[in-house]
LOMIKE-902514 format. One record per residue (C-alpha): residue number from 0; x, y, z. Coordinates in Angstrom, 1 decimal, always signed. Example, Ala and Ser with C-alpha at 12.3 -4.5 7.8 and 13.67 -1.06 7.14 Angstrom:
REM residues 2
nr: 0	xx: +12.3	yy: -4.5	zz: +7.8
nr: 1	xx: +13.7	yy: -1.1	zz: +7.1
END
This chain:
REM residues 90
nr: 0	xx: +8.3	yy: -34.1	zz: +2.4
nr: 1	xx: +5.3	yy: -36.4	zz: +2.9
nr: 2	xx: +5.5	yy: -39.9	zz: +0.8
nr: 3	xx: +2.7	yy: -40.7	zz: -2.0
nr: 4	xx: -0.8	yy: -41.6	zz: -0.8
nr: 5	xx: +0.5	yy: -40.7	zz: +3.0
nr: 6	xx: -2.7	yy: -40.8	zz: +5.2
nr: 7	xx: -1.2	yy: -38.4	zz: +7.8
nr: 8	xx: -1.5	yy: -35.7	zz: +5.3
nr: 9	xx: -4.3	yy: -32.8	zz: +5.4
nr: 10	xx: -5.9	yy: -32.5	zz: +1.7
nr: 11	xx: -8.6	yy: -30.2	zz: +2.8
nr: 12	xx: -5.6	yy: -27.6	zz: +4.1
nr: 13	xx: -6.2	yy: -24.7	zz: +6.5
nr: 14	xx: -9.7	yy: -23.9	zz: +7.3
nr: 15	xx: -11.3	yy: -20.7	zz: +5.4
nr: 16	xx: -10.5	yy: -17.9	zz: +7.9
nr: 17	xx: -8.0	yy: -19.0	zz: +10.2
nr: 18	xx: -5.0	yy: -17.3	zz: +10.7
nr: 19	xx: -1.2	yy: -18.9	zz: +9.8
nr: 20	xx: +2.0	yy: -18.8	zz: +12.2
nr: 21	xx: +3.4	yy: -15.9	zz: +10.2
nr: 22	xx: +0.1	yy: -13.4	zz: +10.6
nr: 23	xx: +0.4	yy: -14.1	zz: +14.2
nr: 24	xx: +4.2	yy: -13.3	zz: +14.5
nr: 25	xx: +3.7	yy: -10.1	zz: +12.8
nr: 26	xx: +0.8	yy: -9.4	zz: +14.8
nr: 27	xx: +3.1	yy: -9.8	zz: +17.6
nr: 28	xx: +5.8	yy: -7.4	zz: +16.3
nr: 29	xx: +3.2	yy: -4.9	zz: +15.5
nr: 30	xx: +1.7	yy: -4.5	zz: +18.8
nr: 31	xx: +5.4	yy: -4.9	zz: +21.0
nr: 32	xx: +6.2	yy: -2.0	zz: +18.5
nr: 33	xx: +3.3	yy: -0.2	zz: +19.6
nr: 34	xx: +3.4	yy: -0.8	zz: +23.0
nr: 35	xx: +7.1	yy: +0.9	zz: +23.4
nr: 36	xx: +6.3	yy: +3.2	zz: +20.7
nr: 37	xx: +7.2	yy: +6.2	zz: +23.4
nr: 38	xx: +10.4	yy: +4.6	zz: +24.7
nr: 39	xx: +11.6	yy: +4.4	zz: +21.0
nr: 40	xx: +11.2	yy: +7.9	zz: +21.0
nr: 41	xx: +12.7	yy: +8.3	zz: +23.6
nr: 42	xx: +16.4	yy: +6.5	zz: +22.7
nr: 43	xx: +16.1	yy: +8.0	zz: +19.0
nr: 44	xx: +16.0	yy: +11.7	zz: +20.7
nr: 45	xx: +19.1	yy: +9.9	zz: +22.5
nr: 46	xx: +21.1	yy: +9.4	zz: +19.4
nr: 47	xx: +23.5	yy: +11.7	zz: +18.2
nr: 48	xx: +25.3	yy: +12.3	zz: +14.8
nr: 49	xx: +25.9	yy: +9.4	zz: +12.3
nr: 50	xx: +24.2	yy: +6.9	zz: +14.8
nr: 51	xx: +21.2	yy: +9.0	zz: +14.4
nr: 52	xx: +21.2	yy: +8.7	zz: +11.0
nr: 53	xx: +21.9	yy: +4.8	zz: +10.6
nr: 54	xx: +19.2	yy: +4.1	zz: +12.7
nr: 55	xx: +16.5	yy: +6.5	zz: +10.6
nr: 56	xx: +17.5	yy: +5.4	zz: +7.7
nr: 57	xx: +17.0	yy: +2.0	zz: +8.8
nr: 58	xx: +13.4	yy: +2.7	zz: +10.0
nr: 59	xx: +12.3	yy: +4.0	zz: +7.1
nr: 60	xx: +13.1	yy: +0.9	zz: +5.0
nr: 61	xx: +9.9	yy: -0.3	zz: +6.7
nr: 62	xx: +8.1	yy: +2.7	zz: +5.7
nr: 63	xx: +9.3	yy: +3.8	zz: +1.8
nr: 64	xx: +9.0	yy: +0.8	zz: -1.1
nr: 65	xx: +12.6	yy: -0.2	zz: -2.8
nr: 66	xx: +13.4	yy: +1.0	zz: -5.4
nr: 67	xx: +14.4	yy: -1.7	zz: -8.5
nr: 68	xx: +16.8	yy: -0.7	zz: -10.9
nr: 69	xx: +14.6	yy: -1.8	zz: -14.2
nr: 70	xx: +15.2	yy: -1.6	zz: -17.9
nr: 71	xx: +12.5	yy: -0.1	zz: -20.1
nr: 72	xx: +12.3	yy: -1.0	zz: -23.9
nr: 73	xx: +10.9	yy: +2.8	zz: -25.1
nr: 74	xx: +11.0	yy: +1.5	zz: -28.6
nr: 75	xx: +8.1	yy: -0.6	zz: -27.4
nr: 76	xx: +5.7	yy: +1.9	zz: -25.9
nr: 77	xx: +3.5	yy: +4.3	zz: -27.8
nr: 78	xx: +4.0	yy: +8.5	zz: -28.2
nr: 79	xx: +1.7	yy: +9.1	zz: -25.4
nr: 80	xx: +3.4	yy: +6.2	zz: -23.0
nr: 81	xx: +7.1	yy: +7.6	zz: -23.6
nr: 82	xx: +5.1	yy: +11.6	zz: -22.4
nr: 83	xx: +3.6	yy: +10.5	zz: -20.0
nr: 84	xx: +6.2	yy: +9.0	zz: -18.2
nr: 85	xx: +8.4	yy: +11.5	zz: -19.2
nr: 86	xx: +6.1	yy: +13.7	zz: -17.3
nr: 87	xx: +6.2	yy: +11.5	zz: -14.2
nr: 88	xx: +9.9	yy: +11.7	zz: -14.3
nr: 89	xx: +9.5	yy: +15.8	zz: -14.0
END
Protein backbone atom coordinates (compact mmCIF):
# COMPACT_ATOMS: atom_id res chain seq x y z
CA UNK A 1 0.00 0.00 0.00
CA UNK A 2 1.29 3.37 -1.07
CA UNK A 3 1.61 6.03 1.99
CA UNK A 4 -0.52 9.40 1.95
CA UNK A 5 0.46 12.14 -0.54
CA UNK A 6 3.11 9.50 -2.12
CA UNK A 7 4.45 11.12 -5.38
CA UNK A 8 5.37 7.72 -6.96
CA UNK A 9 1.73 7.10 -7.30
CA UNK A 10 -0.31 7.31 -10.82
CA UNK A 11 -3.64 9.40 -10.08
CA UNK A 12 -4.53 9.61 -13.67
CA UNK A 13 -4.60 5.43 -13.71
CA UNK A 14 -4.42 3.32 -16.93
CA UNK A 15 -4.74 5.04 -20.11
CA UNK A 16 -8.36 4.89 -21.90
CA UNK A 17 -7.89 1.73 -24.11
CA UNK A 18 -5.03 -0.03 -22.98
CA UNK A 19 -5.11 -3.40 -22.18
CA UNK A 20 -4.40 -4.88 -18.31
CA UNK A 21 -1.99 -7.99 -17.42
CA UNK A 22 -5.08 -10.25 -16.99
CA UNK A 23 -6.73 -9.52 -20.70
CA UNK A 24 -3.38 -10.42 -22.07
CA UNK A 25 -3.02 -13.69 -20.00
CA UNK A 26 -6.30 -14.76 -21.16
CA UNK A 27 -5.54 -13.83 -24.54
CA UNK A 28 -2.78 -16.09 -24.20
CA UNK A 29 -4.72 -19.09 -22.95
CA UNK A 30 -7.27 -18.54 -25.63
CA UNK A 31 -5.08 -18.70 -28.55
CA UNK A 32 -2.49 -21.85 -26.95
CA UNK A 33 -6.07 -23.42 -26.64
CA UNK A 34 -6.73 -22.77 -30.16
CA UNK A 35 -3.55 -23.52 -31.51
CA UNK A 36 -3.69 -27.40 -30.18
CA UNK A 37 -7.33 -27.40 -30.52
CA UNK A 38 -6.75 -30.70 -32.89
CA UNK A 39 -4.29 -32.44 -30.48
CA UNK A 40 -6.97 -32.01 -27.70
CA UNK A 41 -9.05 -33.92 -29.79
CA UNK A 42 -7.03 -36.04 -30.38
CA UNK A 43 -6.07 -37.33 -26.42
CA UNK A 44 -9.97 -36.94 -25.55
CA UNK A 45 -10.75 -39.58 -28.45
CA UNK A 46 -7.83 -41.35 -26.30
CA UNK A 47 -9.69 -41.47 -23.08
CA UNK A 48 -11.61 -44.28 -22.07
CA UNK A 49 -14.40 -44.83 -19.42
CA UNK A 50 -14.61 -42.73 -16.19
CA UNK A 51 -11.41 -40.69 -17.34
CA UNK A 52 -13.47 -39.77 -20.23
CA UNK A 53 -15.99 -38.51 -18.30
CA UNK A 54 -13.91 -36.43 -15.63
CA UNK A 55 -12.21 -34.72 -18.15
CA UNK A 56 -15.79 -33.62 -20.18
CA UNK A 57 -17.33 -32.82 -17.39
CA UNK A 58 -14.47 -30.71 -16.52
CA UNK A 59 -14.51 -28.84 -19.94
CA UNK A 60 -17.78 -28.01 -19.89
CA UNK A 61 -17.48 -25.94 -16.59
CA UNK A 62 -15.88 -23.49 -19.03
CA UNK A 63 -18.82 -23.70 -21.34
CA UNK A 64 -22.34 -24.03 -19.09
CA UNK A 65 -22.93 -21.11 -16.18
CA UNK A 66 -23.10 -22.54 -12.36
CA UNK A 67 -25.82 -23.09 -11.15
CA UNK A 68 -26.63 -21.12 -7.41
CA UNK A 69 -28.72 -22.72 -5.05
CA UNK A 70 -31.02 -19.45 -4.28
CA UNK A 71 -34.06 -18.84 -2.10
CA UNK A 72 -37.10 -17.16 -3.62
CA UNK A 73 -39.69 -15.23 -1.34
CA UNK A 74 -43.06 -16.22 -3.65
CA UNK A 75 -45.05 -14.42 -1.10
CA UNK A 76 -43.29 -11.33 -2.57
CA UNK A 77 -43.97 -11.66 -6.28
CA UNK A 78 -47.17 -10.99 -8.03
CA UNK A 79 -49.88 -13.82 -9.68
CA UNK A 80 -48.34 -13.35 -13.02
CA UNK A 81 -44.46 -13.52 -11.56
CA UNK A 82 -45.15 -16.88 -9.54
CA UNK A 83 -46.89 -18.32 -13.64
CA UNK A 84 -44.48 -17.28 -15.31
CA UNK A 85 -41.80 -18.83 -13.62
CA UNK A 86 -43.76 -21.68 -12.94
CA UNK A 87 -43.85 -21.91 -16.67
CA UNK A 88 -40.10 -21.59 -17.01
CA UNK A 89 -39.69 -24.43 -14.60
CA UNK A 90 -41.85 -26.71 -17.16
Amino acid sequence: MGKKGDENINRLGRPVGSKNKLYSSRRFILNTLDNNRDKLLVELKSLKGEKFVQYYIRLMEFVLAKRNNQILDVEKLSEKEVKDLIDSIN
